[in-house]
N, CA, C and O atoms as a printed pandas DataFrame, in Angstrom:
     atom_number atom_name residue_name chain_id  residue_number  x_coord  y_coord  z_coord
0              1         N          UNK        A               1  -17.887   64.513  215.301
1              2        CA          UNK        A               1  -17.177   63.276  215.496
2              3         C          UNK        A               1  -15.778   63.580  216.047
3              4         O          UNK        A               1  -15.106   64.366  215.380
4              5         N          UNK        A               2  -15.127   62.965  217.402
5              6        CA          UNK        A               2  -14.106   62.830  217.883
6              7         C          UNK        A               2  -13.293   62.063  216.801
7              8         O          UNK        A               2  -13.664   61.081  216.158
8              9         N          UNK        A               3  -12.061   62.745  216.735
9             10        CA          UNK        A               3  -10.809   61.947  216.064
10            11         C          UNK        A               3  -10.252   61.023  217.064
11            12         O          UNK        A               3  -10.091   61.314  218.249
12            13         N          UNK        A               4  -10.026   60.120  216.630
13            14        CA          UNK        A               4   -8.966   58.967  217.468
14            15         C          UNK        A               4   -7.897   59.480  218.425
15            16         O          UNK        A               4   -7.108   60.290  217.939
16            17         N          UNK        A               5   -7.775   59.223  219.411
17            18        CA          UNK        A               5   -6.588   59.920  220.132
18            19         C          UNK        A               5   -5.837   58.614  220.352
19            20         O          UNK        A               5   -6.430   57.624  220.781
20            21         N          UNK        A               6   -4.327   58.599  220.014
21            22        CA          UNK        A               6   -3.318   57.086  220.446
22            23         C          UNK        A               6   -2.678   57.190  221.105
23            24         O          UNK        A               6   -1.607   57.306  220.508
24            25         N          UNK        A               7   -2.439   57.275  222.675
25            26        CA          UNK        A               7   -1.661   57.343  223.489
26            27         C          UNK        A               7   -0.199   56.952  223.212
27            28         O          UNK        A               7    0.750   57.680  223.502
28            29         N          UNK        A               8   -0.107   55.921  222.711
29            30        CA          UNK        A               8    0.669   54.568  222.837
30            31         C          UNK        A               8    1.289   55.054  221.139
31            32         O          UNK        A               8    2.433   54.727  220.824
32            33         N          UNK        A               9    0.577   55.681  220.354
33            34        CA          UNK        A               9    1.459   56.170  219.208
34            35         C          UNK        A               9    1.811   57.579  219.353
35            36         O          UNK        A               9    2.206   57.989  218.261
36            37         N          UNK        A              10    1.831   58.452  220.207
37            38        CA          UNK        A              10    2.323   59.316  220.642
38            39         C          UNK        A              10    3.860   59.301  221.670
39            40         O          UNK        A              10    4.897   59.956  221.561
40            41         N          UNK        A              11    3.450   58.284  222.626
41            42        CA          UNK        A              11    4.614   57.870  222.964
42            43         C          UNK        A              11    5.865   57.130  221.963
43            44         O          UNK        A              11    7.029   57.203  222.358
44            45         N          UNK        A              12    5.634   56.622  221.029
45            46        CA          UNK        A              12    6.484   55.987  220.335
46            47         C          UNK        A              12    7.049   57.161  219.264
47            48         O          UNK        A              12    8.250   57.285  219.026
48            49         N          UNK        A              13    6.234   57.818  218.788
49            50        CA          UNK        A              13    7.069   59.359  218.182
50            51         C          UNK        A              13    7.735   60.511  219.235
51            52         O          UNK        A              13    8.507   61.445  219.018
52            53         N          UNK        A              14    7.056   59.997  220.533
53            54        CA          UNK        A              14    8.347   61.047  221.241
54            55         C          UNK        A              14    9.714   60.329  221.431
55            56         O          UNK        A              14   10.798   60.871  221.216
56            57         N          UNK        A              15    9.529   58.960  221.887
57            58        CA          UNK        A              15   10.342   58.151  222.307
58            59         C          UNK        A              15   11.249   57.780  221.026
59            60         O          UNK        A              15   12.141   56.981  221.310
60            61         N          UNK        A              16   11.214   58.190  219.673
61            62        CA          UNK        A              16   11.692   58.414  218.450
62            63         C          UNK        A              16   12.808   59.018  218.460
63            64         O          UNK        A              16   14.023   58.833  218.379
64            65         N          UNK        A              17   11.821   60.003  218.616
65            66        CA          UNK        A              17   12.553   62.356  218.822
66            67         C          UNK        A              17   13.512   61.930  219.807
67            68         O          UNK        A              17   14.671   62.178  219.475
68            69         N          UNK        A              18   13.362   61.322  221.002
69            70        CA          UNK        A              18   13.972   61.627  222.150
70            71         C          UNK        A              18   15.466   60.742  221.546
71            72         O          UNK        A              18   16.454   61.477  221.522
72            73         N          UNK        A              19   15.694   59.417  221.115
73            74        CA          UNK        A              19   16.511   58.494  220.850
74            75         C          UNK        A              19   17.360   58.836  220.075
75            76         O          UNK        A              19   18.540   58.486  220.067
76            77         N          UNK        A              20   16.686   59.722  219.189
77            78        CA          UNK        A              20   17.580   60.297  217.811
78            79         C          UNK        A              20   18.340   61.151  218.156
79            80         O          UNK        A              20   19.474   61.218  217.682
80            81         N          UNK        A              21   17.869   62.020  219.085
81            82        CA          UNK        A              21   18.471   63.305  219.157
82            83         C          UNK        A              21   19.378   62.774  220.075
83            84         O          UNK        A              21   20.571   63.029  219.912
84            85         N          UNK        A              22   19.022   62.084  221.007
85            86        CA          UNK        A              22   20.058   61.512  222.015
86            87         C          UNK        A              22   21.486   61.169  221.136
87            88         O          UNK        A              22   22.537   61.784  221.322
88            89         N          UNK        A              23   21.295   59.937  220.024
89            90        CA          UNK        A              23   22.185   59.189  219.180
90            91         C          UNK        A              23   23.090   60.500  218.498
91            92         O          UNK        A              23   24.296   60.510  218.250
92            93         N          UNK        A              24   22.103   61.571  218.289
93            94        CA          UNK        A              24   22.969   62.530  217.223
94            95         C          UNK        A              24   24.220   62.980  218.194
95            96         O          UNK        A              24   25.442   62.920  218.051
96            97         N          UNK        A              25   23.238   63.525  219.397
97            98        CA          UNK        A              25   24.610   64.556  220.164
98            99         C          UNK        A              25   26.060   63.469  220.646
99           100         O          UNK        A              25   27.266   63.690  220.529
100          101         N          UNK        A              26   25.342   62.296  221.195
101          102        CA          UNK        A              26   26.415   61.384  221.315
102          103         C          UNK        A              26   27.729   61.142  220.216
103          104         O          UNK        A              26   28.935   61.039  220.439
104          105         N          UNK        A              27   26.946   61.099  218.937
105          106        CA          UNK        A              27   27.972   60.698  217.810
106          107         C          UNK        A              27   28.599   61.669  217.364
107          108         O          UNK        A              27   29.685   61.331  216.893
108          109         N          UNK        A              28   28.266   63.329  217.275
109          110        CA          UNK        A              28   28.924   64.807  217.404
110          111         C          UNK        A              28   29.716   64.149  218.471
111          112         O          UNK        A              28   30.786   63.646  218.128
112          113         N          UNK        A              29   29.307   64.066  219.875
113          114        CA          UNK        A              29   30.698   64.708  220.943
114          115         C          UNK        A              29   31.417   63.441  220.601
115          116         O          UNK        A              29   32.480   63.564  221.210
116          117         N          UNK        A              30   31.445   62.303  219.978
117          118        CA          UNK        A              30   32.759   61.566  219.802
118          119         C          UNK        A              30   33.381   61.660  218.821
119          120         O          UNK        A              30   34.509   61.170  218.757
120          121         N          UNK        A              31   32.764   62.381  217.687
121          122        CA          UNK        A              31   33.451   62.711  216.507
122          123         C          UNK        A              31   34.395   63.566  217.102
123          124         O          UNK        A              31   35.615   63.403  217.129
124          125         N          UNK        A              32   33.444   64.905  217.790
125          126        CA          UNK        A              32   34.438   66.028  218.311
126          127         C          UNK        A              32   35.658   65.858  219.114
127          128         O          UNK        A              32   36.470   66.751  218.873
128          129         N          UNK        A              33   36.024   65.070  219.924
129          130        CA          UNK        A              33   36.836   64.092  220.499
130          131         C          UNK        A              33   37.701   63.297  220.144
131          132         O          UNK        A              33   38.724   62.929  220.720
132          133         N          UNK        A              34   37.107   62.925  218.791
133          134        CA          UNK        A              34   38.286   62.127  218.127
134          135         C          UNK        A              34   39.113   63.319  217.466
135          136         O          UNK        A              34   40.320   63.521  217.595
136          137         N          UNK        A              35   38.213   64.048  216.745
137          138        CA          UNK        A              35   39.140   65.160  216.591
138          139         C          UNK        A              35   39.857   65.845  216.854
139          140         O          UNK        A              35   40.727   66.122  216.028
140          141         N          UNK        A              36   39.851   66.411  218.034
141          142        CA          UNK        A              36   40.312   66.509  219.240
142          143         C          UNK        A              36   41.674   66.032  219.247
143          144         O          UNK        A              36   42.684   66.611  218.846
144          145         N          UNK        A              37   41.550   64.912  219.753
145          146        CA          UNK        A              37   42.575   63.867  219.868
146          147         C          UNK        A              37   43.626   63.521  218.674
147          148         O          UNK        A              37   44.802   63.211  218.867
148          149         N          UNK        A              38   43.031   63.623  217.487
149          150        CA          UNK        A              38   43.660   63.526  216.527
150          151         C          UNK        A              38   44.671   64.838  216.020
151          152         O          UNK        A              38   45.677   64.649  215.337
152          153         N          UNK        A              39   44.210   66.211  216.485
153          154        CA          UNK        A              39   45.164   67.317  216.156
154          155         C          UNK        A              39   46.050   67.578  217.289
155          156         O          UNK        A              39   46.436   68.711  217.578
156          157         N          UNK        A              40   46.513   66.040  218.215
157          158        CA          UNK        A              40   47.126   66.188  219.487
158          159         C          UNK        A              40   48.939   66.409  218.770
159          160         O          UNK        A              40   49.154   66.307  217.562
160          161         N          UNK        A              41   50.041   66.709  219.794
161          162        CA          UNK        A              41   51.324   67.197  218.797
162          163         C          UNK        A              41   52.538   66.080  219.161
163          164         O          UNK        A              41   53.688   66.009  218.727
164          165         N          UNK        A              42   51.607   64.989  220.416
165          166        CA          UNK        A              42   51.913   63.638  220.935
166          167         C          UNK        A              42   53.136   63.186  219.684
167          168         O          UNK        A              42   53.118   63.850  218.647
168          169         N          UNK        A              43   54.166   62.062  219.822
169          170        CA          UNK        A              43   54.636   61.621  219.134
170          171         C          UNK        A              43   53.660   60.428  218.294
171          172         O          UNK        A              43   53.407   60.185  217.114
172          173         N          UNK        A              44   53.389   60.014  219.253
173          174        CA          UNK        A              44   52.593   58.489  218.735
174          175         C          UNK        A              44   51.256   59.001  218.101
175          176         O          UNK        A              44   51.107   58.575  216.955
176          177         N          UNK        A              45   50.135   59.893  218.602
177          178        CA          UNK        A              45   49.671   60.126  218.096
178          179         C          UNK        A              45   49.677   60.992  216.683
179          180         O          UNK        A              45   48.715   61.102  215.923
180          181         N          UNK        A              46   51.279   61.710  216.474
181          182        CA          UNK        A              46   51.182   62.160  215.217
182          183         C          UNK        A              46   51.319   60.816  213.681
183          184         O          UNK        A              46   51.210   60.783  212.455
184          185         N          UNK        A              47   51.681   59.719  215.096
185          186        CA          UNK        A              47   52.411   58.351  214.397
186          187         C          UNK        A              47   50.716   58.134  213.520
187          188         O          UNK        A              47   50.377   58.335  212.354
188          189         N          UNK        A              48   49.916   57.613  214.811
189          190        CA          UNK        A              48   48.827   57.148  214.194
190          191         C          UNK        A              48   47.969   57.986  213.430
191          192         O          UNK        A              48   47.030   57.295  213.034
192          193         N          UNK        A              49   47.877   59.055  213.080
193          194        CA          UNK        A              49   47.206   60.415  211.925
194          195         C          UNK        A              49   47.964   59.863  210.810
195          196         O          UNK        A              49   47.328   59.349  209.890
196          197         N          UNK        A              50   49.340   59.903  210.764
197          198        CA          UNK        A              50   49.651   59.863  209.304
198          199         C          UNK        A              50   49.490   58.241  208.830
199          200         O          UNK        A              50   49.465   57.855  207.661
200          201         N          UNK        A              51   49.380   57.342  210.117
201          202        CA          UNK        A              51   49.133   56.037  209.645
202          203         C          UNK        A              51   47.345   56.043  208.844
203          204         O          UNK        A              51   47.023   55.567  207.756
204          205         N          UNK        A              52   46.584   56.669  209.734
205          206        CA          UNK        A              52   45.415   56.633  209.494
206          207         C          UNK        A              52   45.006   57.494  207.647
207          208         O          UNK        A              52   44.240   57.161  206.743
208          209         N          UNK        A              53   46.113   58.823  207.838
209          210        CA          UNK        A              53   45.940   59.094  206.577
210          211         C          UNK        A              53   46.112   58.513  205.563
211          212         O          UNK        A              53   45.400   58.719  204.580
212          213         N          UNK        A              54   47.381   57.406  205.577
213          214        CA          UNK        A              54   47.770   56.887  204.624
214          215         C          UNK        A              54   47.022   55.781  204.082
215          216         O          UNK        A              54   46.956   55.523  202.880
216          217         N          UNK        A              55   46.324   54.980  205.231
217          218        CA          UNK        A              55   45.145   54.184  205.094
218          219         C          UNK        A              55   43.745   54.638  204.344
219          220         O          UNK        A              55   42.913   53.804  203.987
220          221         N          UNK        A              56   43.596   55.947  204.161
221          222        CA          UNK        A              56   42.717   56.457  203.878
222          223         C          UNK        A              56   42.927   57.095  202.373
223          224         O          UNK        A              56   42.002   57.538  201.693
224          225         N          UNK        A              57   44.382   57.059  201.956
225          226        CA          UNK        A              57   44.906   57.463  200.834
226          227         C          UNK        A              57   45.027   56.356  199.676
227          228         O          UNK        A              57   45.238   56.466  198.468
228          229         N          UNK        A              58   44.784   55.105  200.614
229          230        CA          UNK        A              58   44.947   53.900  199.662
230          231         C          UNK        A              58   43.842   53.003  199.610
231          232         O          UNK        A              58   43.721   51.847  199.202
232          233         N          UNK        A              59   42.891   54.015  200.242
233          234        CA          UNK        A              59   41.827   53.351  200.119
234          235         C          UNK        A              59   40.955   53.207  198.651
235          236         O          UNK        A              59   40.970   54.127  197.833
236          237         N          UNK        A              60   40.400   52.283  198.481
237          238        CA          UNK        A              60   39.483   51.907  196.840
238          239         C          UNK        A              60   38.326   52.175  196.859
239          240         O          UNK        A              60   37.688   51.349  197.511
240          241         N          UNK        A              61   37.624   53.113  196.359
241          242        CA          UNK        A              61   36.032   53.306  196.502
242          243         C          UNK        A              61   35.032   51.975  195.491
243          244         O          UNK        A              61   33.831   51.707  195.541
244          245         N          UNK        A              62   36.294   51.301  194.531
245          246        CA          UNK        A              62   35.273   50.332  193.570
246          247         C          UNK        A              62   35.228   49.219  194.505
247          248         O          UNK        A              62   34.348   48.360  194.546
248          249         N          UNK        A              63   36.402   49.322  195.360
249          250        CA          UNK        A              63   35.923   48.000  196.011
250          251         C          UNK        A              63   34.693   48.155  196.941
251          252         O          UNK        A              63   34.299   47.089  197.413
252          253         N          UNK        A              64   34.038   49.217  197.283
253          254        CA          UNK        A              64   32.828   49.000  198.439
254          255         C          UNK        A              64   31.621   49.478  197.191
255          256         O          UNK        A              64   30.543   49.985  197.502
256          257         N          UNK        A              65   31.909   49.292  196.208
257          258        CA          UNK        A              65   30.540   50.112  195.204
258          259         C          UNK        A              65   29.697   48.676  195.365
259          260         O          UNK        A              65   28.566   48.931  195.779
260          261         N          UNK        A              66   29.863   47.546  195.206
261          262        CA          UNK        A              66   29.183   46.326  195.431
262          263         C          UNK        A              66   28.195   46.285  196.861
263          264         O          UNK        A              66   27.090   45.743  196.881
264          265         N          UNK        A              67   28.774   46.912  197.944
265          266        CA          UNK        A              67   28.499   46.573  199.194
266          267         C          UNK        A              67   27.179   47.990  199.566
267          268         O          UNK        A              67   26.245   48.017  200.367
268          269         N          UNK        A              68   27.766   49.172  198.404
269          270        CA          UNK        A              68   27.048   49.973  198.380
270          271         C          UNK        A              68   25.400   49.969  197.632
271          272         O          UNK        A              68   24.359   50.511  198.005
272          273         N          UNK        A              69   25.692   49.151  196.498
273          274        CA          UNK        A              69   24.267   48.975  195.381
274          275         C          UNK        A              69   23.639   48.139  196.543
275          276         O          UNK        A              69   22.474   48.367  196.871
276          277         N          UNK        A              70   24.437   47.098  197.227
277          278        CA          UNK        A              70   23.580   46.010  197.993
278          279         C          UNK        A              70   22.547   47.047  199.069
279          280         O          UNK        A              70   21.318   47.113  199.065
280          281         N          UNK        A              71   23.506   47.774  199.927
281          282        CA          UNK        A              71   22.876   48.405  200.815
282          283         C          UNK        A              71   21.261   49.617  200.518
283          284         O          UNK        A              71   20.239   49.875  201.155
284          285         N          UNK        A              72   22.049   50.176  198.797
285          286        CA          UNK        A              72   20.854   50.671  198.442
286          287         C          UNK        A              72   19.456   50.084  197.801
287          288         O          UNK        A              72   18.452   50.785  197.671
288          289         N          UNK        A              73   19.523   48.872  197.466
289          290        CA          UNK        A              73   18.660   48.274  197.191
290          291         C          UNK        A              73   17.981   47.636  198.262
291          292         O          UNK        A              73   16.820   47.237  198.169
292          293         N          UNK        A              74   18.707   47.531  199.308
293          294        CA          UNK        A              74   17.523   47.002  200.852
294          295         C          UNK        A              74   17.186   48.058  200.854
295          296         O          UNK        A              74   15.978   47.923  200.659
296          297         N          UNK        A              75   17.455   49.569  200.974
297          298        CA          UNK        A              75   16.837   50.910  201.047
298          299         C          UNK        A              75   15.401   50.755  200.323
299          300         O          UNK        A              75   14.274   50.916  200.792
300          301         N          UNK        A              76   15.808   50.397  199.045
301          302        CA          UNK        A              76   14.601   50.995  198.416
302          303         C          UNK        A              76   13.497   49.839  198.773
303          304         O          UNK        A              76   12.298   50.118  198.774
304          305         N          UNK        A              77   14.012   48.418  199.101
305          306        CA          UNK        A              77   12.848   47.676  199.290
306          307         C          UNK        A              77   12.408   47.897  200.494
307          308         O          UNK        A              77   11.235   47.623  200.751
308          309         N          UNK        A              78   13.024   48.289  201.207
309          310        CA          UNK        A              78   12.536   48.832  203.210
310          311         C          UNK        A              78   11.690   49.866  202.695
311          312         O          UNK        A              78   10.487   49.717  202.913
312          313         N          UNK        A              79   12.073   50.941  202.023
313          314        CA          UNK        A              79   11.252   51.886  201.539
314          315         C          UNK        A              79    9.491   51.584  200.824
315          316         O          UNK        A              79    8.445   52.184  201.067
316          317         N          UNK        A              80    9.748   50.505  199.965
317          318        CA          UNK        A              80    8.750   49.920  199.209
318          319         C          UNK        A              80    7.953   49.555  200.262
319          320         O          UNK        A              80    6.992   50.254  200.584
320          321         N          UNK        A              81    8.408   47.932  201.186
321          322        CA          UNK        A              81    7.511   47.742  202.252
322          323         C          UNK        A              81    6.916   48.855  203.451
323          324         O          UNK        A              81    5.868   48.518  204.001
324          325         N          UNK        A              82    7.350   49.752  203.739
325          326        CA          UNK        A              82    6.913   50.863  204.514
326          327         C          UNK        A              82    6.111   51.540  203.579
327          328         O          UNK        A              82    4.936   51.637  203.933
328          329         N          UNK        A              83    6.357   51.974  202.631
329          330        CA          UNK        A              83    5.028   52.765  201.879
330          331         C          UNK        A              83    3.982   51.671  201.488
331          332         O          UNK        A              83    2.942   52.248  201.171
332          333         N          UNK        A              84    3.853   50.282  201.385
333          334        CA          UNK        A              84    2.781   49.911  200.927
334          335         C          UNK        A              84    2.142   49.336  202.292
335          336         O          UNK        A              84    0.942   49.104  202.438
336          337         N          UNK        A              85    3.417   49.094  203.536
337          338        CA          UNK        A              85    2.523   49.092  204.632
338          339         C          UNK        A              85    1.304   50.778  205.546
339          340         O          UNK        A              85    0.349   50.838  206.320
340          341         N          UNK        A              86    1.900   51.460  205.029
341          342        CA          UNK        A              86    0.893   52.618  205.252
342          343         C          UNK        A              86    0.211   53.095  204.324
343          344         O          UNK        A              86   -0.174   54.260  204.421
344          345         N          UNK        A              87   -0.048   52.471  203.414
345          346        CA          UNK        A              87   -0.873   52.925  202.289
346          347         C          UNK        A              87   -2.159   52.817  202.105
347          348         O          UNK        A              87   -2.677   53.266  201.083
């Protein structure tokens, strides 16, 4: 007996691979870039680092823990519906 061959689901797992990897290197070289940019010895840009640090120093982690349970609980139900849709 021949196994099923899916053209059309083969293309959609390359076309996956291909998107992801695309998205990854893109979001590396702008991280790398911002970085970049950010260890510049510029006046203004040393302006906006320590603005950005300081923003980042006063930042509240309880205030996003709400926004966080929310986000993990669509996880687990996206998760739920995908495993009981291939099940």
């Amino acid at each position: 007996m021949v196994p099923d061959f899916d053209l059309f689901f083969l293309f959609r797992r390359l076309l996956v691979i291909f998107a992801m990897t695309y998205a990854l290197v893109k979001l590396g070289s702008l991280i790398g870039r911002a970085v970049r940019f950010m260890r510049s010895r510029k006046t203004k840009v040393v302006l906006l680092r320590d603005y950005v640090y300081a923003q980042l120093a006063e930042m509240r982690p309880a205030r996003f823990l709400p926004d966080v349970l929310h986000l993990a609980g669509l996880v687990v139900i996206l998760a739920g519906v995908l495993y009981l849709h291939w099940r």
